[in-house]
Structures are given as structure tokens and as C-alpha cells.
C-alpha positions in Angstrom: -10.6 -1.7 -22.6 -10.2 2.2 -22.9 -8.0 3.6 -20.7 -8.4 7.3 -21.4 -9.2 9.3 -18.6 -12.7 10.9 -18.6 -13.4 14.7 -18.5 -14.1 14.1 -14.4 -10.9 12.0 -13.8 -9.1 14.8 -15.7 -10.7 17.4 -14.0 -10.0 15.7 -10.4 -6.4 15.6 -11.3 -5.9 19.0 -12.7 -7.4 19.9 -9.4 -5.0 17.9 -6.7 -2.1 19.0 -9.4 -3.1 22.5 -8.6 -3.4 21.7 -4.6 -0.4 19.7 -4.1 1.9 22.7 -6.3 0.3 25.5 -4.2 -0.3 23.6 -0.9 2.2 20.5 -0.4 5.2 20.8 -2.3 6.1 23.9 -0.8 6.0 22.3 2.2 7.9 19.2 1.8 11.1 21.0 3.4 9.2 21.9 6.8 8.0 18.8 6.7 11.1 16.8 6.8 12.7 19.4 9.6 9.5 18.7 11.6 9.0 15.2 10.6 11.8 13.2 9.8 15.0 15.3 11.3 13.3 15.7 14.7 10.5 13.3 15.1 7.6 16.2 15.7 4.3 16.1 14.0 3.8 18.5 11.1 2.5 22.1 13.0 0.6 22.2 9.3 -1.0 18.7 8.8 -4.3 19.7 10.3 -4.5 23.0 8.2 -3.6 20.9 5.1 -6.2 18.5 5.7 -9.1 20.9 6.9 -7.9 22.6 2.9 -8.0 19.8 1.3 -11.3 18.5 2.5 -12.5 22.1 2.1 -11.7 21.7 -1.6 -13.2 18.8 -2.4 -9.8 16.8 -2.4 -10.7 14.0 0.5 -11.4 10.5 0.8 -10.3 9.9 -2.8 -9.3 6.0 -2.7 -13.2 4.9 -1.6 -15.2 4.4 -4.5 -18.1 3.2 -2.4 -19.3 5.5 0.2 -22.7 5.7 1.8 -24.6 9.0 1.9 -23.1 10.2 5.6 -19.6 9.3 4.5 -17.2 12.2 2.9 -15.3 11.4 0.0 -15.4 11.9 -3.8 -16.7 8.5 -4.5 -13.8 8.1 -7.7 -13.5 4.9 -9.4 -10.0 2.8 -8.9 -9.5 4.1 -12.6 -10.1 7.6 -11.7 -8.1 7.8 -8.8 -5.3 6.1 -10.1 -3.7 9.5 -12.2 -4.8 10.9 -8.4 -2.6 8.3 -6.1 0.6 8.6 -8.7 0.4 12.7 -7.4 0.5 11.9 -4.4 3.1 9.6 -5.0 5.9 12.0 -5.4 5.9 13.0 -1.9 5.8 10.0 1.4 4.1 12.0 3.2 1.2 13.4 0.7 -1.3 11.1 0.9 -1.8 12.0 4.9 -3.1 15.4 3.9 -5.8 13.9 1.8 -6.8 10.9 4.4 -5.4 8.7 1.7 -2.5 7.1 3.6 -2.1 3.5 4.4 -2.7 1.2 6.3 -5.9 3.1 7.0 -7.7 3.1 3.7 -7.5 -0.4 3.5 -9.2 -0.6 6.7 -11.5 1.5 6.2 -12.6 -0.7 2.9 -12.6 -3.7 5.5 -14.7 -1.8 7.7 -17.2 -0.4 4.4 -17.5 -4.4 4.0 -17.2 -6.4 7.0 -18.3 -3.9 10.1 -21.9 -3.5 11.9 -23.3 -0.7 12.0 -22.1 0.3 15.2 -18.9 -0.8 14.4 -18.4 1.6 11.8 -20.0 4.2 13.7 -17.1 4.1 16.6 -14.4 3.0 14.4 -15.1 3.7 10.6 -16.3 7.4 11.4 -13.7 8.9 13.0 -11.1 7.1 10.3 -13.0 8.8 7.4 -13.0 12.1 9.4 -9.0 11.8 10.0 -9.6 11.9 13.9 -7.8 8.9 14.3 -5.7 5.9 13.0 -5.0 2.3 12.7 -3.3 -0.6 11.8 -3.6 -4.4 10.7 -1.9 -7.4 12.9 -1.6 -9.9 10.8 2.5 -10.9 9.5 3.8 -13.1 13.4 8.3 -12.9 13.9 8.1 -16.8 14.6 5.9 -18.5 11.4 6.1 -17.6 7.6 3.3 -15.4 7.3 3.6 -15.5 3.2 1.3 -18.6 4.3 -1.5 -16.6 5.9 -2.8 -19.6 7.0 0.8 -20.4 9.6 -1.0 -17.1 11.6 -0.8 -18.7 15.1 -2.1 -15.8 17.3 -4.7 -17.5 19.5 -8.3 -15.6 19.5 -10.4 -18.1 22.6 -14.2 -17.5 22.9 -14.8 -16.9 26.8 -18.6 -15.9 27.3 -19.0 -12.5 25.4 -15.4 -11.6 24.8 -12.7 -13.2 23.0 -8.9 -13.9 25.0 -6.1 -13.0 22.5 -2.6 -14.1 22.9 0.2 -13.8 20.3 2.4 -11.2 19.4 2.8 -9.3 15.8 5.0 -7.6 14.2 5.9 -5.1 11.0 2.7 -3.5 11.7 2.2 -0.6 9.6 1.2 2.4 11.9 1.0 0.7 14.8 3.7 2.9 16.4 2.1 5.9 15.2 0.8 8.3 18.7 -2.9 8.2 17.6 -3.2 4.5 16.7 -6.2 3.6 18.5 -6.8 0.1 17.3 -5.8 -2.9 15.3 -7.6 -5.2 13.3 -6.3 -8.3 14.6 -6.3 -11.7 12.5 -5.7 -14.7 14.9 -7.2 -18.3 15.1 -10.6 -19.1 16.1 -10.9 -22.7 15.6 -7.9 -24.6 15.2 -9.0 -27.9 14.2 -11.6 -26.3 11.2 -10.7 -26.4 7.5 -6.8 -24.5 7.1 -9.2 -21.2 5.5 -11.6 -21.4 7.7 -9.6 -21.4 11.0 -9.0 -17.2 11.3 -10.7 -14.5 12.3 -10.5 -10.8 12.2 -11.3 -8.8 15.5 -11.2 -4.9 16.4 -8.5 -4.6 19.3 -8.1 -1.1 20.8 -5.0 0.0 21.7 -5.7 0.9 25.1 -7.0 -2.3 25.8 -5.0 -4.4 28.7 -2.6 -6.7 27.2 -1.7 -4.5 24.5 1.9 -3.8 24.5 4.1 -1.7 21.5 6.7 -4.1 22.1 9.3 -1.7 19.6 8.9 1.0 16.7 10.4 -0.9 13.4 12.6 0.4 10.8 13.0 -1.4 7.2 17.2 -0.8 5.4 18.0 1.7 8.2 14.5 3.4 7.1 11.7 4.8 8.7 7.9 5.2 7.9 7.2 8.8 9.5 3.6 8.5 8.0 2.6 5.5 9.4 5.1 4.2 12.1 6.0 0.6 12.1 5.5 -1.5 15.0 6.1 -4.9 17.0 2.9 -5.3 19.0 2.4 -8.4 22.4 -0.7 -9.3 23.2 -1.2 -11.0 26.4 -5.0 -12.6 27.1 -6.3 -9.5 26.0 -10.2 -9.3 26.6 -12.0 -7.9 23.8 -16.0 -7.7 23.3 -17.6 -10.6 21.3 -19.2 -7.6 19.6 -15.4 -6.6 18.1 -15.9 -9.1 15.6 -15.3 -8.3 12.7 -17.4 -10.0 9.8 -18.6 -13.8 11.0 -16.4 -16.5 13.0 -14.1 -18.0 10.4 -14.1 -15.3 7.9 -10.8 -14.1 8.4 -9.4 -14.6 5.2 -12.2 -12.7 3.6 -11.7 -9.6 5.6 -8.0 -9.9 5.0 -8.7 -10.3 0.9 -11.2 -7.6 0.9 -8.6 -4.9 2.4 -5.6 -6.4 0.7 -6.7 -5.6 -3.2 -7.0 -2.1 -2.7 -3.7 -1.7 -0.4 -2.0 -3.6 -3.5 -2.9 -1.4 -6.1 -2.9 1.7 -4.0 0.8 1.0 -3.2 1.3 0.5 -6.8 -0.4 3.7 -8.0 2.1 5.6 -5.4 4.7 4.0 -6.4 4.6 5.0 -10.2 4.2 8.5 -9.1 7.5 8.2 -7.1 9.3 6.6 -10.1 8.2 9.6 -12.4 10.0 11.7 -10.1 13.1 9.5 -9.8 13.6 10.0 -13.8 13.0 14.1 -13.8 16.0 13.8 -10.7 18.1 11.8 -13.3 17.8 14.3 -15.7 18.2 16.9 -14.0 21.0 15.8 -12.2 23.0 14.6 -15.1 22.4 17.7 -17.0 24.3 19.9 -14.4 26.8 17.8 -13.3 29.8 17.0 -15.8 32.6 14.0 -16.2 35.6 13.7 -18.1 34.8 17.3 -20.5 30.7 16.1 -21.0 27.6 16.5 -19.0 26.7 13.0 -17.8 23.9 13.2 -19.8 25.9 13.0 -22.7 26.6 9.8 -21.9 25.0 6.7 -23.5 24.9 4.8 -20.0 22.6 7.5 -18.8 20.4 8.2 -21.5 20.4 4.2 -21.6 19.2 4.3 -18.5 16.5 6.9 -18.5 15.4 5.7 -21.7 14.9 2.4 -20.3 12.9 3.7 -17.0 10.5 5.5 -19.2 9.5 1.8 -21.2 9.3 0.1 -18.0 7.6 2.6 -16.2 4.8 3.2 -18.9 4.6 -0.5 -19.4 3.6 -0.6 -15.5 1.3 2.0 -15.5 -0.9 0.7 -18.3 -0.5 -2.9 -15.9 -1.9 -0.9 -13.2 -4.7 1.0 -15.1 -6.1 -2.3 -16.4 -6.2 -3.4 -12.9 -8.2 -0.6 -11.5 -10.4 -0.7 -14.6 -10.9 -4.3 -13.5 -11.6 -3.4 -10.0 -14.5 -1.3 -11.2 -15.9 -3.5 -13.8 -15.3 -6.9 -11.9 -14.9 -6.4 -8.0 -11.8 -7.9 -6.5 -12.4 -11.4 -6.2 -12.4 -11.4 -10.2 -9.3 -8.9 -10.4 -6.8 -11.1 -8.4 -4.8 -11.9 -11.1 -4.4 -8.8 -12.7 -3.4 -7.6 -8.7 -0.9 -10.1 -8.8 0.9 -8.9 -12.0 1.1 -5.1 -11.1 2.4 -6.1 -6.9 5.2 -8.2 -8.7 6.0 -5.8 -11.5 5.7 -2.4 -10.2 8.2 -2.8 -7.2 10.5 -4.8 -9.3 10.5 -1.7 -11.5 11.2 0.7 -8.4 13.9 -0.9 -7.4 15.6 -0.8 -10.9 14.6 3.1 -11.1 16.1 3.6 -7.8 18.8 1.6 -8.4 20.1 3.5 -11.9 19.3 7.0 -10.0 21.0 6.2 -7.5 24.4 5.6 -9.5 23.4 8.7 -11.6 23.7 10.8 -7.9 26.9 9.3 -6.7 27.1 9.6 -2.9 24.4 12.1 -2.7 22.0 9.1 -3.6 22.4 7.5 -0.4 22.3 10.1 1.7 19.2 12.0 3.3 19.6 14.9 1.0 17.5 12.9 -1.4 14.5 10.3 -1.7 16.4 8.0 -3.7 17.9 5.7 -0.9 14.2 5.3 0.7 12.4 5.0 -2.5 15.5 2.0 -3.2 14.1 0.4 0.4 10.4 0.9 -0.2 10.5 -0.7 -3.5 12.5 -3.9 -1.7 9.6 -3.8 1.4 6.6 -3.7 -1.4 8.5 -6.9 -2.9 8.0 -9.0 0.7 4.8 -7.0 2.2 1.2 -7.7 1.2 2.6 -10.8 -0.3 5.8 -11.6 -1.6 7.1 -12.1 -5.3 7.1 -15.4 -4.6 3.2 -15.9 -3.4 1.8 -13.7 -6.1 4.4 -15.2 -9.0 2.9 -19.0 -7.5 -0.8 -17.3 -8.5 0.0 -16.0 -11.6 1.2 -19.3 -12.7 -1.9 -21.2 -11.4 -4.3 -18.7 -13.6 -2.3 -20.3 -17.0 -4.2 -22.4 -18.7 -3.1 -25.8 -19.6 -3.0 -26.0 -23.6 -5.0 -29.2 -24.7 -2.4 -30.3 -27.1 1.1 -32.2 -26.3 4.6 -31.9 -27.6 4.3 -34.6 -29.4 0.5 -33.7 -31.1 1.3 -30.2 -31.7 0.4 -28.3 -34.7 3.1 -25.8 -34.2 5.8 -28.0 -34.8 7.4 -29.9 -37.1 6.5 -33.6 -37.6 8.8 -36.1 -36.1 10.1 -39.1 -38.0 8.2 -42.3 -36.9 
């Protein structure tokens, strides 16, 4: 396994570095005025986007794109060094049409969708004209058990009736949602993975109701809006199918691989920025006649973040390179180990820079208190610790010898 970068995954980063220091950053103030303090959309987002596409520096997370489909056609590995840039900022991916949940849908659509189902909904996704969302996590079953999903999907002539209600939706509040990929039940007395299905809901559909606009820890997503969604014998074509009868799971697995590691990648990105803050912040603030950087705690601290945060990355490079050399049904362990890992790690960076900024940590004068709440959110969404700990454990392989036969320890006395 070599995980250098090439000369063209080098190249692609050098570029976005470039953009996002001339274009983005400078931006990030405006943004959160617009944004965050007043719940406007960024007067600049089109601009940015129309730039970025303009230079190349769009679609970057879909390694397989037909010939009518703009992107850059990266591999996971390349576009790893890419997503951690992007990282450093919430709100950056949205200006290179990088943002979840819509890349993950758009890989479910690459994979699942007819062609006319990608022309109406997959186009206009890959062109930023619209957004969307996945329905799958129900308030009233345990959802880490996708197969508890009790949303009812009833075949009535050429339409299906859906009734059920979902909820932490990621960007299903957002204004220009216009559909959901819903996962309900289809047959409820076939085999327990073979009971779901996966169907195309538009928003604007009759029955669709935004029940509320979710927050996580006092937080909100401003990229993609989260939402609590009713649906009430809502009439959808037969047509909105997505994939065959049954195969919900499979459409559900397809998109989830990518959003795992794509979280991940971001998520490294944000952690390098939480230790430059610590550093930076304890070098200008003193305590007791030193700079707190003096300090063993902190440079503890630091020092720590750095091993656990280049111990994740390599994790998360060895699972992209396995993405590209295997295909996700052959990476799912190696997905498992980054999604527990990497927000465990966040947390902990958050945590320490947090304490290293005092009060200021947990105020809005800083990323730290959301990048604390985004880390605890990755550890429950797409899969909590505990699902993805429960497949790690099933991939071990059983050693053939016993306590009592083994050659690695000392003979007992008969």
C-alpha cells in the first residue's frame, strides 16, 4: 500500500489550497453574518460556485462520472488531501457541490437510478440547481437496527402509498430541498433484509409535511438544515423506485460508504485547524508569569492531537485506497475503523481546545464548541460506535488453537 500522493492529487490540492485562501477564507466572516447570525443565504454562494466550477474545482467526491456528468473524476485517495481542505470551514464544501447529504445521493442515484431518473433528479444535483435529503433514522424504533425502519411503502396500482414519519434528516429543512430518498417497508412478512425499499419522494408531494427544523447540542447545520419530516399516504409514481422492490438495504449501503469516509476526510481537516488554534492561542495568552504554552499540560496536549490525528488520517487513506482498489462491499471494515476512530478523535481535539480557550471555547466566537457537537453527532449518525465496533469484531478471525494447546504459552503441569 503506498500512500503518497501522485503528481495529479498534488496538483488538485495545490489548486483548491490556492482557491479556498483567495476565494473562501476570506469569506468565512460574511458568511457567518449572512449565514449563521441572521439565517440569510450567502449573497456570494452562487458566484463561488459558478468560480469554482469555472476552475475546474467541482464535483470532486464522484470518482465515477459518465461522459455528460461534470466533475473531476478523482479517486477516494485523491480526493481525500481535497475533503480535509475543505474541512476547515462548515460551510466549504457547498461551494464546490461537495456537501452532504447530497453527494451520497448522488452516488445512490450513479448506482441505483434509471435513466430518467437521473435525468430529473441526478442532473440538476450535479449541476447545484437543487438539493436533497435521505429519510431513513424513525423518533419511535432504534434505527441503529436498519432493519426496525417501520415507515409503510403499500403498492396501489402504479404508485406506492407512504405513511411514517422521519426524523434527523440531514437537509431536509434546507429552502431548496426538493426531494427525499425515502427507505420504508415494502413487504413485511419477506426475509428481515429484504423487506425495505428506497423510493424518490418530492417534497412538494401531498402528504409531505416538515414537521420541525432540528438542532443537535444547541447547534445548527446552516449547510444542510436538519429536519423532522410526516408523511401521510403520500402518492408517489411506481416509476420513483429506486433500484428493484426489496433492495433497500443496497441503496442505503451504496450511499452510506462514501458519506462515512467523506465525513471522516472533513473531519481531519477540522482537527488540523483545532491544533493551529491551540497553538496559537496559547502562545499569546499568559498564566501565572508564562505563556500557556509553556506549560507541559498543553504541549501534552497538542503533542498528543498530532499522534492521534496522523494515526487517523493514515486509517482513512487506507480506506479510500481500498475504495478504489476493492469497491465498498470489500472496504466495509476498513469504513468501520475510520467512522469509530476519527470522531472519537474529534471529540478529544475539541475537547483539549476547548480548555486551552477558556470561555471563549464555548462561545460563537469560535468553531470549537460545534466542532465538540459534530464530533458527538458523527459518533450516533451513519451508524453508531456501537454498530460499527459489533462489525469490527465480527471480521476477527477465530485463532485455531486453544488456551490450553497454545504454543505461546507455557506448558501446564498435568
Amino acid at each position: 500500500m503506498d500512500f503518497e500522493l501522485s503528481e495529479r492529487s498534488e496538483a488538485w490540492r495545490d489548486k483548491l489550497q490556492a482557491f479556498f485562501d483567495r476565494e473562501v477564507l476570506p469569506r468565512h466572516r460574511s458568511w457567518l453574518e449572512h449565514v449563521a447570525g441572521k439565517g440569510e443565504t450567502a449573497p456570494f454562494m452562487g458566484e463561488l460556485q459558478q468560480k469554482a466550477r469555472a476552475a475546474g474545482l467541482w464535483n470532486l467526491g464522484l470518482p465515477e462520472l459518465a461522459d455528460n456528468e461534470p466533475g473531476t473524476r478523482l479517486s477516494n485517495l485523491e480526493y481525500a488531501p481535497l475533503a480535509e481542505i475543505m474541512g476547515r470551514l462548515f460551510w466549504a464544501p457547498e461551494v464546490f457541490n461537495c456537501q452532504a447529504p447530497d453527494v451520497p445521493n448522488m452516488i445512490a442515484l450513479q448506482n441505483s437510478a434509471t435513466p430518467e431518473q437521473k435525468a430529473r433528479w441526478l442532473q440538476p444535483l450535479l449541476e447545484a440547481k437543487t438539493r436533497s435529503a435521505f429519510g431513513m433514522t424513525e423518533p419511535d424504533v432504534a434505527s441503529s437496527d436498519a432493519t426496525n425502519v417501520a415507515t409503510r411503502m403499500v403498492r396501489d396500482g402504479d404508485e406506492y402509498v407512504i405513511t411514517g414519519r422521519k426524523w434527523f434528516i440531514t437537509g431536509a429543512a434546507h429552502p431548496q430541498c426538493s426531494f427525499l430518498i425515502v427507505m420504508g417497508v415494502t413487504d413485511a412478512d419477506g426475509d428481515r433484509t429484504r423487506r425495505h425499499s428506497c423510493i424518490i419522494v418530492p417534497m412538494d408531494t401531498p402528504g409531505v409535511r416538515l414537521v420541525r427544523r432540528l438542532r443537535w447540542m444547541g447547534c445548527e447545520d446552516h449547510v444542510a438544515p436538519i429536519g423532522e419530516i410526516a408523511l401521510d399516504n403520500v402518492r408517489v409514481p411506481a416509476a420513483n423506485l429506486l433500484g428493484a422492490e426489496g433492495e433497500g438495504f443496497k441503496v442505503a449501503q451504496i450511499r452510506l460508504g462514501p458519506a462515512r469516509i467523506h465525513h471522516c476526510m472533513r473531519s481531519i481537516g477540522l482537527c488540523e485547524l483545532l491544533i493551529e488554534l491551540m497553538m496559537v492561542r496559547s502562545s499569546e495568552r499568559s498564566a501565572f508569569g508564562r505563556t500557556v504554552i509553556e506549560y507541559d499540560t498543553i504541549q501534552r496536549w497538542i503533542a498528543e492531537a498530532r499522534v492521534e490525528l496522523e494515526q487517523a488520517r493514515l486509517l482513512a487513506y487506507r480506506c479510500a485506497w481500498r475504495l478504489d482498489q476493492a469497491g465498498h462491499h470489500d472496504a466495509w471494515r476498513d469504513v468501520s475503523l475510520i467512522k469509530v476512530a476519527v470522531p472519537a478523535m474529534l471529540q478529544r481535539i475539541a475537547d483539549r481546545a476547548m480548555q486551552v480557550f477558556g470561555a471563549m471555547g464555548g462561545s460563537d466566537d469560535t468553531p470549537i464548541h460545534q466542532a465538540l457537537a459534530w464530533g458527538r453527532l458523527l459518533r450516533i449518525g451513519d451508524g453508531p460506535d456501537e454498530v460499527h465496533l459489533r462489525q469490527i469484531f465480527r471480521m476477527e478471525r477465530m485463532p485455531t488453537w486453544s488456551i490450553a494447546n497454545s504454543p505461546y504459552l507455557s506448558a501446564r503441569p498435568s
